[in-house]
C-alpha positions in Angstrom: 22.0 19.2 9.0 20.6 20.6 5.6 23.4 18.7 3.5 22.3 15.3 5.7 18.5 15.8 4.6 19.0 16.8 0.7 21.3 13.2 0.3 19.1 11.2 2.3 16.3 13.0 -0.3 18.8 11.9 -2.9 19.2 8.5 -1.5 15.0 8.1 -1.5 14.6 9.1 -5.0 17.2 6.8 -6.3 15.7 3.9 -4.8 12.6 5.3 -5.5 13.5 5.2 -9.4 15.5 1.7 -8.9 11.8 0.4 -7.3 10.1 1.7 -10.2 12.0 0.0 -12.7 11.9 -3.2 -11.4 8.1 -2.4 -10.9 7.6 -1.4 -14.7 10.2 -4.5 -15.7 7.2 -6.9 -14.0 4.3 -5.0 -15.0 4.9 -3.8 -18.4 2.0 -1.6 -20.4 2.5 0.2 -23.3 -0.1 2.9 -24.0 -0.4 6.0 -27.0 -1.8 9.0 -26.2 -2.9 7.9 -23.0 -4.9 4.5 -24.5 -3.6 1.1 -23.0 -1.9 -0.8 -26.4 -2.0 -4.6 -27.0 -0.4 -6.7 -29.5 -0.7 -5.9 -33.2 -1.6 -2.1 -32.1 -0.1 0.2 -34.1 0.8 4.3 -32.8 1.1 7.1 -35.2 3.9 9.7 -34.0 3.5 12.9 -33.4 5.3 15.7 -34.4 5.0 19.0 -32.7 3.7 20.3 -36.3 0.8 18.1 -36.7 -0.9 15.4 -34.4 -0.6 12.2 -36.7 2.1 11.4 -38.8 2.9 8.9 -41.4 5.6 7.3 -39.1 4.2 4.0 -36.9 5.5 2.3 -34.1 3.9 -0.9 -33.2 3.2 -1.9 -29.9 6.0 -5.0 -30.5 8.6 -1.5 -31.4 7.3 0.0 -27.7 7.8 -3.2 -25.9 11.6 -3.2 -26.9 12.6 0.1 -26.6 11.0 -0.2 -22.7 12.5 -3.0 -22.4 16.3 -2.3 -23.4 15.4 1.7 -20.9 14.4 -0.5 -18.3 17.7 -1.8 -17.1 19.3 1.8 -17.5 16.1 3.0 -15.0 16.9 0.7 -12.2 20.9 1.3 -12.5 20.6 4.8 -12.4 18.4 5.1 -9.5 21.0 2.7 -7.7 23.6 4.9 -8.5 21.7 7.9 -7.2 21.4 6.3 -4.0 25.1 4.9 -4.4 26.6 8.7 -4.6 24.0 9.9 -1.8 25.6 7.4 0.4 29.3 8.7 -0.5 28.5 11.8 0.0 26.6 11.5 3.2 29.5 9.4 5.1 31.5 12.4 5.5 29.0 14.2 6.3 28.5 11.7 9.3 32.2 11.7 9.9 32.5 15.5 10.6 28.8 15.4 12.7 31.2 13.0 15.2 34.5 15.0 15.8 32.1 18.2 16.8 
């Protein structure tokens, strides 16, 4: 019974990750440090040495690195729920023949 819940828990938090990918895919915001970014904004890196660096990312840089993650977001959260389902139809083979 324990194995059944923790894939079904499996199977709810890949589809929770799949529905937040396509969520972020059609509302996209880019922030730095926790302050929305628009376009021309510019975000100094961090380094764990010193809070601003010479290094920039623009807010054009953010909005195509999320956009080539999003894709890998939704597909592993499908195949989170994909492998939950595999491994929970044994599981509901042997809960028969008892």
């Amino acid at each position: 019974m324990s194995r059944r819940l923790a894939n079904l828990a499996l199977a709810i938090a890949g589809l929770a990750l799949a529905a937040y990918g396509l969520w972020s895919i059609t509302n996209p915001s880019f922030s730095c440090r926790g302050i929305e970014m628009h376009p021309g904004d510019v975000c100094h890196k961090n380094d764990f040495s010193q809070m601003g660096t010479s290094q920039v990312q623009t807010y054009e840089e953010r909005a195509q690195a999320a956009r080539i993650s999003q894709p890998v977001i939704v597909l592993t959260g499908l195949g989170m729920a994909a492998f939950a389902g595999y491994l929970m139809r044994p599981a509901a083979q042997q809960a028969t023949d008892d």
